[in-house]
PATI-491727 format. One record per residue (C-alpha): x, y, z; residue in three letters. Coordinates in steps of 0.001 Angstrom, whole numbers, plus 500000, padded with zeros to 6 digits. Layout:
REM residues N
XYZALA/...
This chain:
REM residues 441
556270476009865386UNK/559107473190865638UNK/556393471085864436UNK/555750473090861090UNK/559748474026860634UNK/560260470198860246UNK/557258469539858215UNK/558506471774855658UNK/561919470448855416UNK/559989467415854219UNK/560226466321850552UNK/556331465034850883UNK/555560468832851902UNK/556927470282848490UNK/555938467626846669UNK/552034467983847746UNK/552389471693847337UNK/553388471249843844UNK/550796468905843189UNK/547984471230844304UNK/549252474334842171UNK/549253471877839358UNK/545770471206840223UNK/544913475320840117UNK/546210475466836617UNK/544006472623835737UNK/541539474377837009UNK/542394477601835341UNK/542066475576832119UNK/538714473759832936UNK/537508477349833870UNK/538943479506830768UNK/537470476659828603UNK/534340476600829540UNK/533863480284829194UNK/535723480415826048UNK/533200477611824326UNK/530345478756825906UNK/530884482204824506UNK/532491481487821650UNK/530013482666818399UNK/529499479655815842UNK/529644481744813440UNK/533154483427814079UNK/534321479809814458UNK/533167478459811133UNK/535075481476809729UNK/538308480592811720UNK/537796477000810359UNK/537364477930806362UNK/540864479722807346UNK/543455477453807640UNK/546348479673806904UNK/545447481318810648UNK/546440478152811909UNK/542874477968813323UNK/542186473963812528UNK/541047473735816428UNK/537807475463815364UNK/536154472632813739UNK/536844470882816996UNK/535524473353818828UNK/532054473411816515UNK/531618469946816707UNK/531738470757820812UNK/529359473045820891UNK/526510470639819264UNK/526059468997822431UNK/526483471665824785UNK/524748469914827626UNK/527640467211826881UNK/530602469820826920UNK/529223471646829949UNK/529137468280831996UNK/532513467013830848UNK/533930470558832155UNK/532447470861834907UNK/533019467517836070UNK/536790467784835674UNK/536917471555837267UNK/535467469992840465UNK/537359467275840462UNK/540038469043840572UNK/538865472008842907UNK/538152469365845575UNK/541082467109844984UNK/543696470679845061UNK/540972471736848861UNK/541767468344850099UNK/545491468194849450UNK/545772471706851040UNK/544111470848854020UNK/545597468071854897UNK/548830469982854457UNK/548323472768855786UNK/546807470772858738UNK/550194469062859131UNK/551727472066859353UNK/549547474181861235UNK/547462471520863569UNK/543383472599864134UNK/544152475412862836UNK/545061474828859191UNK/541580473992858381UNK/540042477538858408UNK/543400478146856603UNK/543435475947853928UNK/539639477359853574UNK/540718481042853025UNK/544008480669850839UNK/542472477954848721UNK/538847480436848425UNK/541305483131847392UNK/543642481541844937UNK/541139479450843434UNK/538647482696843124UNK/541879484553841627UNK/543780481898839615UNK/541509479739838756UNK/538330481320838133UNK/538606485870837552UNK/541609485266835926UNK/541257482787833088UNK/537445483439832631UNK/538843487734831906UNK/541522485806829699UNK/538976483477827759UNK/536066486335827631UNK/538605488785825796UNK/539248486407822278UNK/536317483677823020UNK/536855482104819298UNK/540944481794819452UNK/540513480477823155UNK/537718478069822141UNK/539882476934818829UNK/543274476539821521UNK/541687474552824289UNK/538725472099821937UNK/541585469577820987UNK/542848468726824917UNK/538744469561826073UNK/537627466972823380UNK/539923464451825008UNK/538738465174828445UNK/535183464838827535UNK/535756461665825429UNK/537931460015829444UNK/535114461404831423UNK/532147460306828516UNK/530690457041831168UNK/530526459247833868UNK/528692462417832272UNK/526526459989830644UNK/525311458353834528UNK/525341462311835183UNK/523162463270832170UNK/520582460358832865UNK/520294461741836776UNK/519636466009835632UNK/517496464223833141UNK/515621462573835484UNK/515256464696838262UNK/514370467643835826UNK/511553465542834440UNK/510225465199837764UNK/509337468671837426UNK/508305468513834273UNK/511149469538832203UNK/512718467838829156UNK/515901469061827756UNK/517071468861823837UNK/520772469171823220UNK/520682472163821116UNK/517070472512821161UNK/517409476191822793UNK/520576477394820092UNK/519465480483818866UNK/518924479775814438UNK/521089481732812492UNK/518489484143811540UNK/517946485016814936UNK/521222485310815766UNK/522121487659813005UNK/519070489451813605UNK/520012490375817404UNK/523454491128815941UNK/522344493447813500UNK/520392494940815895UNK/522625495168819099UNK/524669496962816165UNK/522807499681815380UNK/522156500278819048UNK/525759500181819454UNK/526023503188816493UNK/528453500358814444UNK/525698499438812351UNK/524222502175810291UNK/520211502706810022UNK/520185501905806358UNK/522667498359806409UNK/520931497190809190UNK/517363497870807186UNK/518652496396804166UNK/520407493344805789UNK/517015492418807947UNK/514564493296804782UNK/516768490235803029UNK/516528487925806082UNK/512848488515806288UNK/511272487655803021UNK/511334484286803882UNK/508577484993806649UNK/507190487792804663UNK/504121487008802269UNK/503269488964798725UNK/499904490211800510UNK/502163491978802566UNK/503666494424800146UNK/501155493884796716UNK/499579496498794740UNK/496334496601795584UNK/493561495856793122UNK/492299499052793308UNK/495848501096792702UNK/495940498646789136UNK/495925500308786052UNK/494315497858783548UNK/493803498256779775UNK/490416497086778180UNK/490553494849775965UNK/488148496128773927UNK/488992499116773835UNK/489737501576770692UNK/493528500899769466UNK/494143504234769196UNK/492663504763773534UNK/494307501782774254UNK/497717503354772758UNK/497423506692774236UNK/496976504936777535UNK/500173502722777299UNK/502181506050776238UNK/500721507782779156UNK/500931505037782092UNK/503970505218784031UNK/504304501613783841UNK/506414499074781307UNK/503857495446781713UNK/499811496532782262UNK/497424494082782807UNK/494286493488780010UNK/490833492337780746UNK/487431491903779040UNK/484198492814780656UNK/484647492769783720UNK/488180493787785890UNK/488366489937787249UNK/488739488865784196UNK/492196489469783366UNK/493536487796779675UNK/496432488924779315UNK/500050490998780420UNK/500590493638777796UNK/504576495125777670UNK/505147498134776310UNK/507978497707773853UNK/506107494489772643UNK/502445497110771796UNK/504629499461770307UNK/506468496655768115UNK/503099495828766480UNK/501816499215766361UNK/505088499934764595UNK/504739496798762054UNK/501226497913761190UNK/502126501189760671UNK/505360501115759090UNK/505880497275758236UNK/506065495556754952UNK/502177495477754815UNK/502026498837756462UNK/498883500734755770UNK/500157504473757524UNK/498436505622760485UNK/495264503842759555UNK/497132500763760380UNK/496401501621763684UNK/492753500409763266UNK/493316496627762954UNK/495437496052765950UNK/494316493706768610UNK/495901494121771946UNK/495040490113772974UNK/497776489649769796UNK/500631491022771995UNK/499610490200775552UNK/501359487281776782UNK/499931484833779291UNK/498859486370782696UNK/501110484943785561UNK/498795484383788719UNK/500075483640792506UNK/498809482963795349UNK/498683485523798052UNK/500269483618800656UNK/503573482777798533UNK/506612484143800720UNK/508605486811799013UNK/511881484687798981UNK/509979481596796975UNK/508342484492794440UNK/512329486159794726UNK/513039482496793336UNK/509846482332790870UNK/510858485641789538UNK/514528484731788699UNK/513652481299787078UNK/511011481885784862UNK/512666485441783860UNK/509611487566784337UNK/508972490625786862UNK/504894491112787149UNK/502530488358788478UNK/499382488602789733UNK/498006487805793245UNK/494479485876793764UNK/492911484995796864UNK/492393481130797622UNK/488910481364795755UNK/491022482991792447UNK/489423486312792755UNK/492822489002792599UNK/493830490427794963UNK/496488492223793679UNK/500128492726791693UNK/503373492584792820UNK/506945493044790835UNK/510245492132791075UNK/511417495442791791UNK/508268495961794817UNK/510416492681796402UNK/513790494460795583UNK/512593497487797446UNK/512038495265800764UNK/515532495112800713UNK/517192498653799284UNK/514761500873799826UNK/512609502793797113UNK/513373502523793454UNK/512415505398791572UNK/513068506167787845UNK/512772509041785725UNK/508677508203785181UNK/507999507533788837UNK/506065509786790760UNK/508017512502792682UNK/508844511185796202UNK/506583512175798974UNK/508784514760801949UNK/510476512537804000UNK/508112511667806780UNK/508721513818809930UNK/506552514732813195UNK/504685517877813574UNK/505173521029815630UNK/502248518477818087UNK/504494515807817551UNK/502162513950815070UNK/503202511820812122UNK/500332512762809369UNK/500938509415807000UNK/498702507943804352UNK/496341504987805542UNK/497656502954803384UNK/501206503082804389UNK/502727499909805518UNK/503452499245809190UNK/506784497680807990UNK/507189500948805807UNK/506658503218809059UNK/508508501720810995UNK/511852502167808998UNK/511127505649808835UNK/509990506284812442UNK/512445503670813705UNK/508811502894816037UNK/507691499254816581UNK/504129498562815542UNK/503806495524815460UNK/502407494149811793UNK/501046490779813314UNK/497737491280812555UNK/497234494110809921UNK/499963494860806985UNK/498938498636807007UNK/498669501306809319UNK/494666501978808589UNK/494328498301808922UNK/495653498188812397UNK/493536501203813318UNK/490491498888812267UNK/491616495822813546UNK/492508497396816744UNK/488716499885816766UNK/487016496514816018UNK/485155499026813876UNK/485877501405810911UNK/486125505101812684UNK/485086508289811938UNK/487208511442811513UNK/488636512801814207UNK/488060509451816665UNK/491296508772818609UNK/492424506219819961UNK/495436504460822106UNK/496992501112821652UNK/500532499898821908UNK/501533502712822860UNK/500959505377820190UNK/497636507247819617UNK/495919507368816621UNK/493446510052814965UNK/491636509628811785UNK/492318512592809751UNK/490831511747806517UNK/488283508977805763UNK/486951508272802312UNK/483909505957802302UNK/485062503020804297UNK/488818503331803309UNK/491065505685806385UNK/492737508185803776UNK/495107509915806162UNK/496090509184810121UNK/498043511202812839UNK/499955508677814710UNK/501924509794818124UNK/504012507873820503UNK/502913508063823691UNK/505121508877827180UNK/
């Protein structure tokens, strides 16, 4: 006890002391940074950087950090341990001096607690709380570390390397950084889950993030839904049919429905109808009689069915038109799609005052059943259902029913695949009209 009295009126005893709780805020720092740049969102901290008045300028440090995150990790980590071990093996000695035998298993359980406490709960809690400031605070002195310690990480890198390629692993810096789309995505999502994100921003945000995986086969008008007008038909049919359709641009063909020669637009028909009737060469209502529709349709615009929405979004916008039509990579069509059906991926429905009514909103049965139409989109049903069919394989419902049947059913066949059962209500010919679809469990 004389022994330890005397040590401590030592100046060598305070002064290693010192050192070693100099060497747990270190570590406190090491620790807090890592957390803080690990966790930090890239996104957040391009934000902070664009915002200099928040006196924020350590965030482009702190993004330029994070591209190598292999490097940042090993620069860290290398200085936490060196200090960890250097701070264990001051207080040992020390308290070794002091204490004799003993002050080993001493040193081991004040340096496990204060370094658990101080220099690891503590500033992690701190760091985990405001991840971006943190990150932005601590990337300027971190960068310099790194940039002291570079030689050694780099012999460090080159050993993991090696070893991990031993077992057949090879590492990327950056190669496993979630893209932005998928991090907004699992945002969005961890949102809604949350309740911060409501149902229809998060389906409007994802519909725009997903056109650029999405194809116009997805979402086209099928051939058989077109209404067409034949060319050779009677003006006054042809006309009565324009006034009648609920749509502005109709396509024209000649013999046969393949065929198509031209985009008609409304206004444009009822221009020359109106110039032949009551134009300077007007001849009244009989007029009517010498109008040619092929003299108004403008040039049919044909895509092909594997163009992505967002490059037909871009189409659309730069050669000022809203109605193309979709072949198939032999140039039979396939289909139509509009500006507005791409529009509606991302709002929701667009109706107008000569759209058809709505359908109910779609809800279960007193069994529990969803009773949709066939041809309903699995994209489509899931936004309503909030379900998860997945639309891998088939754009519609029907079509998954056949792809998954390997067959085209019968009424009132069931069956059960990822995890909802299905039962053909309706069938007409070869085409599933109407479907009951239940979750299952």
């Amino acid at each position: 006890m004389t022994d330890s009295f005397a040590g401590l009126s030592d100046p060598t005893t305070w002064i290693t002391a010192g050192v070693i709780v100099l060497l747990l805020f270190c570590s406190a720092f090491f620790s807090g940074s890592e957390t803080a740049l690990t966790a930090a969102s890239r996104g957040k901290l391009r934000s902070m950087a664009d915002r200099e008045d928040l006196g924020t300028q350590g965030a482009q440090k702190a993004l330029l950090l994070k591209e190598d995150s292999e490097r940042l990790i090993g620069g860290i980590l290398l200085g936490n341990n060196l200090v960890n071990i250097l701070a264990t093996s001051l207080a040992t000695a020390l308290l070794t001096t002091l204490f004799g035998e003993g002050g080993i298993a001493l040193a081991t359980l004040v340096m496990t607690a204060l370094v658990l406490i101080f220099a690891e709960v503590l500033p992690k809690t701190y760091a985990i709380n405001d991840p971006e400031r943190t990150a932005a605070r601590v990337a300027r002195p971190i960068a310099l570390v790194i940039a002291v310690m570079a030689p050694v990480v780099a012999v460090v890198r080159y050993v993991v390397r090696a070893v991990l390629a031993i077992f057949g692993v090879r590492i990327d810096a950056g190669a496993n950084m979630l893209s932005v789309h998928e991090e907004i995505m699992g945002a969005l999502s961890l949102g809604h889950s949350e309740g911060r994100v409501g149902k229809e921003q998060r389906d409007r945000l994802l519909g725009a993030l997903d056109l650029h995986e999405r194809t116009v086969e997805e979402i086209m008008l099928h051939r058989s839904g077109i209404e067409m007008i034949d060319a050779n038909a009677e003006p006054e049919d042809i006309l009565s049919q324009a006034l009648q359709s609920p749509h502005t641009r109709l396509p024209v063909y000649r013999g046969e429905q393949e065929n198509i020669v031209g985009v008609v637009h409304a206004k444009d028909l009822l221009r020359a109808i109106d110039a032949l009737v009551r134009g300077p060469d007007a001849q009244g209502i009989a007029g009517i009689k010498n109008f040619k529709i092929t003299d108004v349709a403008v040039k049919p615009y044909f895509i092909p069915e594997t163009t992505t929405l967002d490059d037909q979004l871009k189409q659309f916008l730069k050669r000022h038109t809203h109605f193309a039509l979709v072949v198939d990579e032999y140039g039979a069509l396939r289909g139509l799609i509009t500006l507005e059906d791409i529009l509606e991926e991302i709002v929701g429905e667009i109706t107008d005052e000569f759209d058809i009514p709505d359908a109910p909103m779609l809800a279960p049965a007193a069994d529990g059943n969803f009773l949709i139409d066939g041809a309903m989109t699995i994209r489509d049903f899931n936004r309503a259902t909030e379900f998860q069919l997945p639309d891998d394989e088939a754009n519609t419902v029907a079509g998954l029913v056949i792809h998954e049947a390997q067959t085209i059913p019968a009424v009132g066949q069931c069956f059960s695949f990822h995890g909802f059962r299905f039962e053909v209500a309706e069938r007409d010919r070869n085409r599933l009209t109407k479907l009951k679809v239940r979750k299952l469990g």
